[in-house]
C-alpha positions as CSV (number, residue, x, y, z in Angstrom):
1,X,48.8,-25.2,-3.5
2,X,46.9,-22.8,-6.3
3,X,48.7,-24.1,-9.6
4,X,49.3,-20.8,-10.8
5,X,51.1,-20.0,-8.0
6,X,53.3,-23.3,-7.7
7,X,54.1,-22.0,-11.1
8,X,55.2,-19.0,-9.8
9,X,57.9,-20.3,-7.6
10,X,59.4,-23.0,-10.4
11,X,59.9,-19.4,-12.8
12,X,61.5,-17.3,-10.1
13,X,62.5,-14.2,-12.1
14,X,58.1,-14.1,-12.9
15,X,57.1,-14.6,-9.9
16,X,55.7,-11.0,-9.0
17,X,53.5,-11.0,-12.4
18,X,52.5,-14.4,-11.8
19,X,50.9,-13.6,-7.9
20,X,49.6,-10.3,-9.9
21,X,47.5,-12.6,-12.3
22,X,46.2,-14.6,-9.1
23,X,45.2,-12.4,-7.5
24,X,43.1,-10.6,-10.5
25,X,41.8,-13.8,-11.3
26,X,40.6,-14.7,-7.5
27,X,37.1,-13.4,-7.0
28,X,36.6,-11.2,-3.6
29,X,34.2,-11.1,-1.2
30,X,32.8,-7.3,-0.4
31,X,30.5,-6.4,2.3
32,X,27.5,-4.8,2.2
33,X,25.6,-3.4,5.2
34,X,20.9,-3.7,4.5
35,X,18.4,-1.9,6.4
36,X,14.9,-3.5,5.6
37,X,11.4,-3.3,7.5
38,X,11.6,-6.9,9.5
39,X,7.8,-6.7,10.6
40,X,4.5,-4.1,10.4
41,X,1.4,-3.4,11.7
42,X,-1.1,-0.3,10.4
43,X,-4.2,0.8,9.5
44,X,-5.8,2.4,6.7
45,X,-9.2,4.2,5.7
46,X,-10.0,5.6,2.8
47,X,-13.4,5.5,0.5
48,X,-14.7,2.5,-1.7
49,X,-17.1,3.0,-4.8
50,X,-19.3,-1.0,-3.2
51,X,-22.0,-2.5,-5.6
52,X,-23.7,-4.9,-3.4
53,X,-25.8,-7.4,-5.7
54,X,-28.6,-10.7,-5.5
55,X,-30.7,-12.1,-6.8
56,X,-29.9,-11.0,-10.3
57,X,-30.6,-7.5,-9.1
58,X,-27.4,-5.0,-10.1
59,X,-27.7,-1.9,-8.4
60,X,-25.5,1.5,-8.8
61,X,-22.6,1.8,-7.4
62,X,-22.5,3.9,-4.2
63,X,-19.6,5.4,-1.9
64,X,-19.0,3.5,1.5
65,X,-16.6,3.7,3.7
66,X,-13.4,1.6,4.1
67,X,-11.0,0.4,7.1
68,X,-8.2,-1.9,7.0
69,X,-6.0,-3.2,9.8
70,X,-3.0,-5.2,9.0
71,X,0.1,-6.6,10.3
72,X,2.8,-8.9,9.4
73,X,6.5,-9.9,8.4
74,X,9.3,-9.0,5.5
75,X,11.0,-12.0,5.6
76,X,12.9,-10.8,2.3
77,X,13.5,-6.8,0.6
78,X,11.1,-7.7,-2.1
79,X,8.2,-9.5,-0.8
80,X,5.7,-8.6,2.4
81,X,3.5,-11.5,4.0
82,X,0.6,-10.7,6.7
83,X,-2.9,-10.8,7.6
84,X,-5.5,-8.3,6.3
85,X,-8.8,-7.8,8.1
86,X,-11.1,-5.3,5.4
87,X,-14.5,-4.0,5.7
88,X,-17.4,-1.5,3.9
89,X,-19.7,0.2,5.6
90,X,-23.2,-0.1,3.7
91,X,-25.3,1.3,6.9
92,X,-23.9,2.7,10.2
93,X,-24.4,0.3,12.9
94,X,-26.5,2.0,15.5
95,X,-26.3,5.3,13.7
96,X,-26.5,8.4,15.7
97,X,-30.1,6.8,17.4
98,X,-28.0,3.9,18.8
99,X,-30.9,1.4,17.4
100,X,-29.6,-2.4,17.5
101,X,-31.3,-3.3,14.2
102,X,-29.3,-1.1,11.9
103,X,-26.1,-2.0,10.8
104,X,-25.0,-3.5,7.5
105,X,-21.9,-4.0,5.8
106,X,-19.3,-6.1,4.2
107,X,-15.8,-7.6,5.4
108,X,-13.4,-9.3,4.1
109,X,-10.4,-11.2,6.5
110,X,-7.8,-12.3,4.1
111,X,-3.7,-13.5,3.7
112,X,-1.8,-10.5,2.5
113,X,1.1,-10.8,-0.2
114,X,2.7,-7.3,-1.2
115,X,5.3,-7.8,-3.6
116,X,7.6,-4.9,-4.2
117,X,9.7,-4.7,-7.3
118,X,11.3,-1.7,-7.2
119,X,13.3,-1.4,-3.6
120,X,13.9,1.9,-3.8
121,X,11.1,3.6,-5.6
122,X,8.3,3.1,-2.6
123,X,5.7,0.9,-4.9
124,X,4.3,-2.5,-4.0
125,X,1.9,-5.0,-5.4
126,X,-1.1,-5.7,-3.1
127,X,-2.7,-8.7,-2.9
128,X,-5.5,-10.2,-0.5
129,X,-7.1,-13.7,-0.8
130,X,-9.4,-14.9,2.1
131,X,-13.2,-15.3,3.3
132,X,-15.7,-12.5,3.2
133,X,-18.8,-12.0,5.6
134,X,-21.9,-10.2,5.1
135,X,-23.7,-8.5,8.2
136,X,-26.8,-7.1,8.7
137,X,-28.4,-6.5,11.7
138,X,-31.9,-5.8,10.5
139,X,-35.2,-7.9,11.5
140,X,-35.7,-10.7,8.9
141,X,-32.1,-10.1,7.6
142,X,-29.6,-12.3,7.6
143,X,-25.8,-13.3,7.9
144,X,-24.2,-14.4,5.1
145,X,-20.4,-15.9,4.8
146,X,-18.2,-16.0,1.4
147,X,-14.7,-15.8,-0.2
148,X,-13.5,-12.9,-1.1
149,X,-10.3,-11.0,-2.9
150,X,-8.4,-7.6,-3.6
151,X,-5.9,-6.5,-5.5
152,X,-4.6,-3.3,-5.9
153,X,-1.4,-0.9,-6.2
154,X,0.2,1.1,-3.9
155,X,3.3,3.8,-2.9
156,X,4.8,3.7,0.4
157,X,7.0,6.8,2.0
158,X,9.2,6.0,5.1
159,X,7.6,9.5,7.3
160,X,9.9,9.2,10.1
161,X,12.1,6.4,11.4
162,X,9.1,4.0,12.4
163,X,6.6,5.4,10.9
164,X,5.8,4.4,6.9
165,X,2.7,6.5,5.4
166,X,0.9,4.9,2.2
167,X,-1.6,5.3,-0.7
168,X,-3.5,2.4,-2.0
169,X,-5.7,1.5,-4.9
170,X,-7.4,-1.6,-4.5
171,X,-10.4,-3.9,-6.9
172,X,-12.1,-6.1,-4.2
173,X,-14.8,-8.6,-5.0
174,X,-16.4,-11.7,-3.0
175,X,-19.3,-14.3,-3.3
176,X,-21.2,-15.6,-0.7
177,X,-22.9,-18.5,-0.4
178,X,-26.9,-18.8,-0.9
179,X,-29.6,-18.2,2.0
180,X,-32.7,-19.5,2.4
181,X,-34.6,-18.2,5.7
182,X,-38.5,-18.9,5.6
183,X,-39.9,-17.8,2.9
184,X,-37.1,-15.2,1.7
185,X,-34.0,-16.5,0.0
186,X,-30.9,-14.9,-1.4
187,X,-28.9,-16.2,-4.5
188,X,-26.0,-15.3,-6.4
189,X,-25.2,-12.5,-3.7
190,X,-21.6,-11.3,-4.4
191,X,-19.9,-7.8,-4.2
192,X,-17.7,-5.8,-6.0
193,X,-15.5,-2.5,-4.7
194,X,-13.2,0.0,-6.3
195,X,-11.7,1.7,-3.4
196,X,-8.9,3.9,-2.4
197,X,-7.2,4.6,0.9
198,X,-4.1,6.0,3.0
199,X,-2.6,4.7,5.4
200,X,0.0,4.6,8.3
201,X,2.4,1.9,9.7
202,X,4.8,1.0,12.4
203,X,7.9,-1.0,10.9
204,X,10.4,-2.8,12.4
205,X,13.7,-2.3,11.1
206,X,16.8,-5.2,11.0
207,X,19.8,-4.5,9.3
208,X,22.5,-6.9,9.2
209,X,26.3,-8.0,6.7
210,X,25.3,-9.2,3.4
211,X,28.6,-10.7,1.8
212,X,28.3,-10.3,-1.8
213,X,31.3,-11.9,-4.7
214,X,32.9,-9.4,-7.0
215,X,33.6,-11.2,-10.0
216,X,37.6,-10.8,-11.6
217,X,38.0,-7.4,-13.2
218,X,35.0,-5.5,-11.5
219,X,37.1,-4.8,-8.2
C-alpha cells in the first residue's frame, strides 16, 4: 500500500487532506490523439543553374532543366526516409528531329533524409546521398558513372487531404569516375547545380493514442 496513504488511515481525522496530497503528487497519464504523413510518393520539376566540367575545363553556368520522383516513409513526425531518383537535362534526347544520337544529361539516384524541425511551420531539411550517371548518346561519347549529393531547403503546404504541394531549394554536386576510350579520355569530370523546384505529393496519413505523463502540479 502507497505509504502516504497507510498514513492516512493510522491519522483518521487527516485522512481527506492526506488522499488530497496523493493524489497531487501522483503523476497522470493524458491522451493525445497525432495525425502524421505515414508514407509519400511525388514528383517535382523545377529549373537548375548545371556547370558541367573536365578536364580542367570550367565552363559557365547554364539553365537546364530538372525532375525528381520520390517516394518513401515517415516513420517518426520529425524525420522523412525514401528514395530520390534526380536528373538535368544538358541536351533533349531526340529533340523535336527524333535523332538517336542526341541526348545528354546528368542523374543522380540517391537515399533521401528530410529532417523537419519545426512540425507545424511546413519546413524540412533535404538531403540526398547516392551514385550519379552521366549520359550521352552522341557518336564517340561516352557513359560515365559517379557519386553524387544534394542538399537543400524546403516548405511543404498540406493542399488538400492527400495531396501536399512543395518548394525546394537544393546545391547538387557529383564526380565521376575517369574515361579513357581510344584516343579521347576524360578526367576530373564532376558537376555542380544550384536548382529550384515545386513539387506535388500523395501522403498517407496514420493517426493513432500517444499517452503522454503530466508531471504533479501541471494538471
Amino acid at each position: 500500500m502507497n505509504p502516504k496513504l497507510n498514513h492516512c488511515f493510522i491519522h483518521g481525522p487527516h485522512a481527506l487532506v492526506c488522499l488530497l496530497i496523493t493524489l497531487i503528487a501522483t503523476p497522470c497519464l493524458a491522451q493525445e490523439k497525432d495525425t502524421w504523413q505515414k508514407w509519400y510518393v511525388g514528383m517535382s520539376t523545377g529549373i537548375g543553374w548545371l556547370q558541367d566540367s573536365r578536364n580542367g575545363i570550367e565552363p559557365d553556368y547554364k539553365a537546364r532543366y530538372a525532375l525528381a520522383v520520390y517516394a518513401g516513409a515517415r516513420p517518426t513526425q520529425w524525420m522523412r526516409i525514401g528514395v530520390n531518383f534526380s536528373g538535368w537535362t544538358i541536351e533533349p534526347y531526340g529533340n523535336f528531329d527524333r535523332n538517336p544520337e542526341k541526348g545528354i544529361g546528368i542523374s543522380n539516384n540517391s537515399l533521401q533524409v528530410q529532417l523537419i524541425p519545426f512540425r507545424t511551420a511546413g519546413m524540412f531539411i533535404n538531403t540526398c546521398l547516392g551514385f550519379a550517371k552521366y549520359i550521352n548518346h552522341h557518336p564517340d561519347e561516352f557513359f560515365a558513372s559517379g557519386k553524387g549529393c544534394i542538399v537543400g531547403i524546403g516548405y511543404e503546404k498540406e493542399w488538400i487531404k492527400t495531396v501536399s504541394l512543395s518548394f525546394t531549394a537544393n546545391y547538387a554536386a557529383g564526380k565521376f569516375d575517369d574515361v579513357k576510350i581510344n584516343d579521347y579520355s576524360s578526367t576530373n569530370h564532376h558537376y555542380r547545380v544550384f536548382e529550384i523546384r515545386i513539387g506535388a505529393a500523395y501522403i498517407g496519413k496514420s493517426s493513432g493514442t500517444r499517452h503522454r505523463q503530466i508531471p504533479p502540479g501541471q494538471l
